[in-house]
C-alpha positions, 0 to 999 in steps of 0.5 A, spaced: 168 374 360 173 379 358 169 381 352 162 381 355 165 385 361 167 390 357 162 391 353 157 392 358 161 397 362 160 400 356 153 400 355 151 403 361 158 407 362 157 415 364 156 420 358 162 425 360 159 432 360 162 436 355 170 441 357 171 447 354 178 449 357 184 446 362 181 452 366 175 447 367 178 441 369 183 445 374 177 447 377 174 439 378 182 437 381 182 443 386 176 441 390 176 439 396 173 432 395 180 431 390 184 434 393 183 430 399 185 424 394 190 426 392 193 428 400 191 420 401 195 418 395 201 422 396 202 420 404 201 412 402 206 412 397 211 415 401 210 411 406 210 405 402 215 407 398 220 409 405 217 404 409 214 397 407 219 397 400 225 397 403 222 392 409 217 387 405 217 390 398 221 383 394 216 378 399 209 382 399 207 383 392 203 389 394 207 393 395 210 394 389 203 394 386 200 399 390 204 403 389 204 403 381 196 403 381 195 409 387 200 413 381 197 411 376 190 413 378 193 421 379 196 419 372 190 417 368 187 423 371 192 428 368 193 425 362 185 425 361 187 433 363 192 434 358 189 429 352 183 434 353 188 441 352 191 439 345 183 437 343 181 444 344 189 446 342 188 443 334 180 446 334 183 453 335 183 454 342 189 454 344 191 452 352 199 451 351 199 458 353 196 456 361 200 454 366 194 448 368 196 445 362 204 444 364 202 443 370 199 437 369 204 435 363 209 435 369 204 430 374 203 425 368 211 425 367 212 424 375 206 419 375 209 415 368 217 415 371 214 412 379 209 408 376 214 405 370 219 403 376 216 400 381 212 396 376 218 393 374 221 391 379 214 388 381 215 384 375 223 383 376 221 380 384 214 377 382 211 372 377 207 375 372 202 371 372 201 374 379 202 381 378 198 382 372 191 381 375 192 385 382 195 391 378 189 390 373 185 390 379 188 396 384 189 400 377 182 400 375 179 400 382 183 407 384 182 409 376 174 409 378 174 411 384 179 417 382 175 419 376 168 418 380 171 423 386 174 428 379 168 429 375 162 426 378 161 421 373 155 417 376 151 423 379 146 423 373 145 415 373 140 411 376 141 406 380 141 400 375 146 403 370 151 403 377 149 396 379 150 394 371 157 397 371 160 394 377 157 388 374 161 388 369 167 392 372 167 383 377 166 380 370 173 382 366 176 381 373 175 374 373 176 374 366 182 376 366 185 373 373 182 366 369 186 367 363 193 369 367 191 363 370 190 358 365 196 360 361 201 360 367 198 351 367 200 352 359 206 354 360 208 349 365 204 343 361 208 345 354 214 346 358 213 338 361 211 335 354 217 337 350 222 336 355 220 329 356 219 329 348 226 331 346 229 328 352 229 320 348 233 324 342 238 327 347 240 321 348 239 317 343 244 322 338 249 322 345 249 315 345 250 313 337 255 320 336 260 317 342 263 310 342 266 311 348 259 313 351 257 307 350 263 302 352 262 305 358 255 305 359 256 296 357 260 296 363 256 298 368 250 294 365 248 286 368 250 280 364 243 279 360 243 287 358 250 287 355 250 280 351 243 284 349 247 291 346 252 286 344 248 282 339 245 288 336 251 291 335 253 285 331 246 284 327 
């Protein structure tokens, strides 16, 4: 499911129109559109932050997720910014010597740390298992949203190639939910098996490396069940 989802976001996924500075990424992150995002995402994660953490942030996992996937979605973002300035660096034009450039280095590093913290105590508090598929959920839902606000990538698709892409975007969804799911159940169901396999073995290496062990276990045996160990003892 995962790899039939992903193929199809692939085929109808948006050709990206072609950058030729930072100085024109700059332009798509100030519009008032993104701007407006941006303000959202920064009041709702220092109200998570300052407010929901602290009261129910070890009890509701959303929290803590929320958190990871609003940052991650401002992450993404910059990365896509500064991954697009060392391209047009290496090619020979040169956008170190910009400030956007190091501004959107700074936002990838506050962003990375942010994320890289709540992310871990929402794996230290919570079982992966279900962590995995509502960060992958939150992240890839507010990561589209986010580039879709940012470089209008469905202003020049149809209306089936939107539909097709959603399409695939609930497949690998499910696919991924049922995968963390199933091997939770295999985990749990191997875990089951070799504790009830080694168990006999346990005890058996128990019983025959202690004398004393058994001497006393015959004593709390009934009268049949002692006769019984005393004659396999003789034989």
């Amino acid at each position: 499911m995962c790899i039939a989802g992903s193929i199809v976001i692939v085929i109808h996924a948006p050709q990206e129109s072609p950058i030729t500075s930072v100085q024109e990424i700059w332009s798509m992150a100030t519009q008032p559109a993104f701007l407006l995002y941006v303000g959202s995402v920064i009041v709702l994660v220092f109200i998570m932050i300052f407010h929901f953490a602290p009261q129910c942030g070890h009890s509701n996992v959303l929290v803590f997720t929320g958190i990871c996937s609003f940052m991650g979605s401002l992450s993404v973002m910059s990365v896509k910014a500064v991954g697009t300035a060392l391209k047009l660096t290496f090619e020979g034009n040169n956008q170190l010597l910009y400030p956007e450039t190091w501004f959107f280095v700074f936002i990838v590093a506050t962003c990375v740390i942010t994320q890289m913290n709540y992310l871990n105590k929402a794996l230290d508090t919570f079982n992966t298992a279900v962590v995995s598929p509502i960060y992958y959920v939150m992240f890839t839902s507010l990561t589209i949203l986010a580039s879709v606000i940012m470089f209008k990538d469905w202003d020049g698709q149809n209306v089936g190639s939107i539909i097709s892409e959603i399409c695939g975007f609930i497949v690998v969804l499910s696919g991924t939910i049922v995968l963390h799911t199933t091997r939770e159940f295999e985990r749990s169901s191997s875990f089951r098996g070799s504790y009830a396999s080694l168990s006999p073995t346990l005890s058996a290496r128990l019983c025959n490396g202690n004398g004393e062990f058994m001497k006393h276990e015959e004593e709390n045996l009934l009268p049949d069940e002692a006769v019984f160990f005393q004659r396999q003892e003789m034989h």
